[in-house]
C-alpha positions as CSV (number, residue, x, y, z in Angstrom):
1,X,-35.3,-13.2,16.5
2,X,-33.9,-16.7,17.8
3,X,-30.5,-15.9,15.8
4,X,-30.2,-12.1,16.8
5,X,-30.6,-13.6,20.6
6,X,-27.9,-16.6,20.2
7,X,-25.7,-14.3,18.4
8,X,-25.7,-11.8,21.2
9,X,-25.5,-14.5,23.8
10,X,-22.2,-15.8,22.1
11,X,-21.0,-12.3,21.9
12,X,-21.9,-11.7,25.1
13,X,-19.9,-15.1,26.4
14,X,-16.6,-14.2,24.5
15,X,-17.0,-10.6,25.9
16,X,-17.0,-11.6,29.3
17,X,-14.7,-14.9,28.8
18,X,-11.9,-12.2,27.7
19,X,-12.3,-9.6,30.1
20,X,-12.4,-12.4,32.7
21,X,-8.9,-13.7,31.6
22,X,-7.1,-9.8,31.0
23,X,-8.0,-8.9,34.4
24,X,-7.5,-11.9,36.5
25,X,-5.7,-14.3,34.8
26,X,-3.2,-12.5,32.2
27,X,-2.1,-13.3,28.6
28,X,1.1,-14.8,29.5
29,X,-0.3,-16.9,32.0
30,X,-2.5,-18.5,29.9
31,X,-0.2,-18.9,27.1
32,X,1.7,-20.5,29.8
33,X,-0.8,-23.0,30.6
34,X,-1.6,-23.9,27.1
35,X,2.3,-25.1,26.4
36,X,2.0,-26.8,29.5
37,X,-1.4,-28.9,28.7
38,X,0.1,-29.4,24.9
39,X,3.4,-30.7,25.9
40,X,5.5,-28.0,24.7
41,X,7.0,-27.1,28.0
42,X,7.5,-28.1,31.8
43,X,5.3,-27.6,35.0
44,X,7.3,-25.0,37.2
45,X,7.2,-25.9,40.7
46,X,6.9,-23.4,43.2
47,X,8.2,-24.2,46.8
48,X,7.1,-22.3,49.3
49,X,8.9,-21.4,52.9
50,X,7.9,-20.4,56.0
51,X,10.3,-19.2,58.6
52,X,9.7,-20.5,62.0
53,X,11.0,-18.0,64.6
């Protein structure tokens, strides 16, 4: 019974954990963040601008 619930809860956990990132964060963002942490490629740098009338 123990291992039927920790299974479920791990399933559960992944489950969310992916829907989480394909609905609010995206694939290619991530992807993008994980070459970034590795090394692999550069930080962009957004700039913003906000015209003063």
């Amino acid at each position: 019974m123990k291992r039927k619930v920790f299974l479920g809860a791990i399933l559960w956990t992944l489950l969310i954990t992916v829907v989480h990132v394909s609905l609010n964060v995206g694939w290619t963002q991530l992807g993008k963040q994980v070459e970034v942490l590795t090394g692999q490629r550069r930080q962009e740098l957004i700039v913003g601008f906000l015209p003063v009338t």
